[in-house]
Backbone as CSV, one residue per row, in Angstrom:
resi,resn,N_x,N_y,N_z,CA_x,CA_y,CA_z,C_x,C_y,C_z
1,UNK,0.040,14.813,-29.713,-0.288,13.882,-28.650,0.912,13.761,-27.713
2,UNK,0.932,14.138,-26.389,1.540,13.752,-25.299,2.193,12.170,-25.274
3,UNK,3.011,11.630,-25.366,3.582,10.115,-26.035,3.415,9.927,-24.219
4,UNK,3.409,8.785,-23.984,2.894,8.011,-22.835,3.618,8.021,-21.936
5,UNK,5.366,7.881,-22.105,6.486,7.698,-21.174,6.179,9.432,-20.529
6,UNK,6.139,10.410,-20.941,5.508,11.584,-20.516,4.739,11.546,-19.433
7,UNK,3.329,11.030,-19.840,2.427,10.822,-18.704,2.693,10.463,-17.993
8,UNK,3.167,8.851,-18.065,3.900,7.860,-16.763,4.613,9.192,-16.038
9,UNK,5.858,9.603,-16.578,6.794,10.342,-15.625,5.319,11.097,-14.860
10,UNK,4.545,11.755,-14.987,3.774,12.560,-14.433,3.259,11.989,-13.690
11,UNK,2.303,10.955,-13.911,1.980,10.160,-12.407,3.204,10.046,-11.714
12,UNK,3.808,10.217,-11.704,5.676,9.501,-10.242,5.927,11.152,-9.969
13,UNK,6.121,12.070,-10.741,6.701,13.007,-10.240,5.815,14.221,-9.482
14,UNK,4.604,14.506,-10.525,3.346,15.350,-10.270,2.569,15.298,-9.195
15,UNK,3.031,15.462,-7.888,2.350,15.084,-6.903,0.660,15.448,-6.540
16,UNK,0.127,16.555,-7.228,-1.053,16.661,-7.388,-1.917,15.543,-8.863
17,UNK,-1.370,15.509,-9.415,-1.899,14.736,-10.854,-2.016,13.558,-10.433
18,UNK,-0.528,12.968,-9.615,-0.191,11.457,-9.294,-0.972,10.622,-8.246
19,UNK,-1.570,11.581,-7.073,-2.614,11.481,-6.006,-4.055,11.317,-6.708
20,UNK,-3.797,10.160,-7.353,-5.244,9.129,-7.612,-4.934,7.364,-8.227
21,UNK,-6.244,7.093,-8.162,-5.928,6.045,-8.459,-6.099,5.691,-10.330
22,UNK,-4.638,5.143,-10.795,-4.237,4.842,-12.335,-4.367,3.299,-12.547
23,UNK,-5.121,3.225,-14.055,-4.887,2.149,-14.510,-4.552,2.201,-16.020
24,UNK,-3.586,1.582,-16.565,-3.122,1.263,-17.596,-3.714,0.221,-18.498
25,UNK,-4.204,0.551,-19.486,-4.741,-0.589,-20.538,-3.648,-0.880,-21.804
26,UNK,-3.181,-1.787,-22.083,-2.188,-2.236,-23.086,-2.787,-3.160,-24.125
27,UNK,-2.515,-3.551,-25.097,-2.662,-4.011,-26.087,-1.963,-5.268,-25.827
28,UNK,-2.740,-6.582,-25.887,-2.275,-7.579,-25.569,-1.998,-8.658,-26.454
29,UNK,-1.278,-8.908,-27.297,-0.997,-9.614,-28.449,-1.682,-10.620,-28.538
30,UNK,-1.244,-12.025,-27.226,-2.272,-13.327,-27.375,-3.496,-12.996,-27.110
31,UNK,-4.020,-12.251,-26.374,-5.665,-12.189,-25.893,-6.294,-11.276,-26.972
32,UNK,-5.340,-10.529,-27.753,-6.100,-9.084,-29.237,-6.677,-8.681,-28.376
33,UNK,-6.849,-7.972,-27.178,-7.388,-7.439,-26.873,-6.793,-6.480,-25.513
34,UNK,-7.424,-5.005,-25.143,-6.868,-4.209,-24.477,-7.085,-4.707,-23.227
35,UNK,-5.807,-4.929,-22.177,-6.312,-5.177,-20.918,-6.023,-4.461,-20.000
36,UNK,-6.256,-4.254,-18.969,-6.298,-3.085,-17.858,-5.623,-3.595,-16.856
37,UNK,-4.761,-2.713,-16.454,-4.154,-3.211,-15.137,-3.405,-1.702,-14.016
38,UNK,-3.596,-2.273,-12.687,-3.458,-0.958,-11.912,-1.636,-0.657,-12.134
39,UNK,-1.939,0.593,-11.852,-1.009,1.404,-12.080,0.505,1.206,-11.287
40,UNK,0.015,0.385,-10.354,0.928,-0.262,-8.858,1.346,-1.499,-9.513
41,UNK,1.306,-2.047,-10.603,1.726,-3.305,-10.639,2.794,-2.825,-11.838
42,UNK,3.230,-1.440,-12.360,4.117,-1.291,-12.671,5.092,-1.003,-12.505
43,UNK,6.863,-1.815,-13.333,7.862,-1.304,-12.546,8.476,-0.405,-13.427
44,UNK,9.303,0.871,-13.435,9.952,1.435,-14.062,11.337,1.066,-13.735
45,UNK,12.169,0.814,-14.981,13.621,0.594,-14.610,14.313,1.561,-14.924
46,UNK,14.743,2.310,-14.408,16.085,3.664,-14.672,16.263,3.012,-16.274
47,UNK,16.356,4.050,-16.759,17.440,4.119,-18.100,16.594,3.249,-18.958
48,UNK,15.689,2.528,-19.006,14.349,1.929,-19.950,13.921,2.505,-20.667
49,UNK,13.903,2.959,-21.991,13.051,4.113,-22.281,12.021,3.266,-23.759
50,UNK,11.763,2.176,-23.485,10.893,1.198,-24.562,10.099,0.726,-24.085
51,UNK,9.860,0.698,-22.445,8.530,-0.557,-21.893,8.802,0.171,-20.560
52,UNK,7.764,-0.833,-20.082,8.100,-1.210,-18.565,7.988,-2.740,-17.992
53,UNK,7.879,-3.203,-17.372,7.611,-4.336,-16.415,6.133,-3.983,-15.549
54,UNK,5.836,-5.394,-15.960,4.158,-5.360,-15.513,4.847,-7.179,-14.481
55,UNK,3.730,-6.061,-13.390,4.548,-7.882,-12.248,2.729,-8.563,-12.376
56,UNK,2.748,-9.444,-13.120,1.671,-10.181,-13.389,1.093,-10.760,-11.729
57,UNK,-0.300,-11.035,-11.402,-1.068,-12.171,-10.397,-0.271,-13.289,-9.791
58,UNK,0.797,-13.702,-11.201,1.594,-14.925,-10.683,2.907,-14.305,-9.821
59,UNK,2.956,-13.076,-9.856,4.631,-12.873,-9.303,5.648,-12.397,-10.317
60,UNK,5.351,-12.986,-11.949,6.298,-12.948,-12.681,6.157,-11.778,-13.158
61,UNK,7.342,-11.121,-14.061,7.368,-9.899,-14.359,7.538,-10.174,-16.137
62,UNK,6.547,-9.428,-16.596,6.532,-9.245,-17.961,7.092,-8.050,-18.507
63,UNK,7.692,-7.948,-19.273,7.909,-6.285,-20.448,6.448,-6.360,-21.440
64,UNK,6.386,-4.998,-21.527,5.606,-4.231,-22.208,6.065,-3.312,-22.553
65,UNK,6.158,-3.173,-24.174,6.393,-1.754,-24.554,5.401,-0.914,-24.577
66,UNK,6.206,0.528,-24.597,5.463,1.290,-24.514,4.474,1.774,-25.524
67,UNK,4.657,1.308,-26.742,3.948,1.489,-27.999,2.663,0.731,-28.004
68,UNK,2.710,-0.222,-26.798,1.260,-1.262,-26.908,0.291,-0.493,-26.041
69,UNK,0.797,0.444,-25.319,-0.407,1.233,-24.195,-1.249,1.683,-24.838
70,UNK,-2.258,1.857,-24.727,-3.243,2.322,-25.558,-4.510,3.634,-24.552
71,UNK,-4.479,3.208,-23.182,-4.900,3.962,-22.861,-4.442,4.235,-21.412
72,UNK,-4.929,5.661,-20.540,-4.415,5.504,-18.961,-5.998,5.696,-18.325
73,UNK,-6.097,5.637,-17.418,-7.580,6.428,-16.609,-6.950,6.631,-15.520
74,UNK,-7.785,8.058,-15.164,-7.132,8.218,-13.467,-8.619,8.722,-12.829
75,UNK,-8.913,7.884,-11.541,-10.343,7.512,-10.966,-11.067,7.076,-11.754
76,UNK,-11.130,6.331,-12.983,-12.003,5.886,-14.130,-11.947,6.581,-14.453
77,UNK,-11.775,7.805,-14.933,-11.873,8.721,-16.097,-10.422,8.803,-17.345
78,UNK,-10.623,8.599,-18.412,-9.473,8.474,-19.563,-8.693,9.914,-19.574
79,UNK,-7.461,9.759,-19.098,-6.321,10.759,-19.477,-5.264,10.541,-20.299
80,UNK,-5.959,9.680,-21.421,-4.973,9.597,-22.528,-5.008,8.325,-23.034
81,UNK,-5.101,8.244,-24.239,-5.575,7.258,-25.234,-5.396,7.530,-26.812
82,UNK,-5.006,6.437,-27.429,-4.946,6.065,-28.754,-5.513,4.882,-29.036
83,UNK,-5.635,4.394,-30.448,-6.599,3.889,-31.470,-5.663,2.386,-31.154
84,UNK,-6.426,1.464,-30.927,-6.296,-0.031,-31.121,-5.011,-0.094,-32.629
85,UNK,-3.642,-0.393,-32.215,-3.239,-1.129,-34.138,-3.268,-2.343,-33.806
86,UNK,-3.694,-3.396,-34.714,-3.286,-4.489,-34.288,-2.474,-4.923,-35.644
């Protein structure tokens, strides 16, 4: 399996792959459940190599590791996914 920080780099660098629209589903501890969010509301920080920053509706910026992603879609279609752990 392709590990996720992989993919990510590929949407940013892959300029044919990266030319669509991504959404990220993560594993959400309080809600147990996978939630989806666009691909634009993530930040990558140089030299991070455990999460990223998700800038939440409110403005604020959350971490997410990368071990909670669970799936990507690019135009709705799944380009990569693993099994719910909770």
């Amino acid at each position: 399996m392709t590990p996720i920080h992989e993919v990510i780099h590929r949407i940013l660098w892959d300029v044919d792959f990266g030319n669509a629209d991504f959404v990220v589903g993560y594993y959400d501890r309080v809600y147990k459940r996978v939630v989806r969010v666009s691909f634009e509301r993530i930040r990558l920080e140089r030299g991070q190599h455990f999460g990223f920053e998700l800038i939440g509706h409110d403005g604020e910026a959350r971490m997410v590791p990368f071990h909670r992603v669970r799936e990507v879609l690019r135009n709705g279609v799944p380009v990569w996914s693993r099994p719910v752990a909770e």
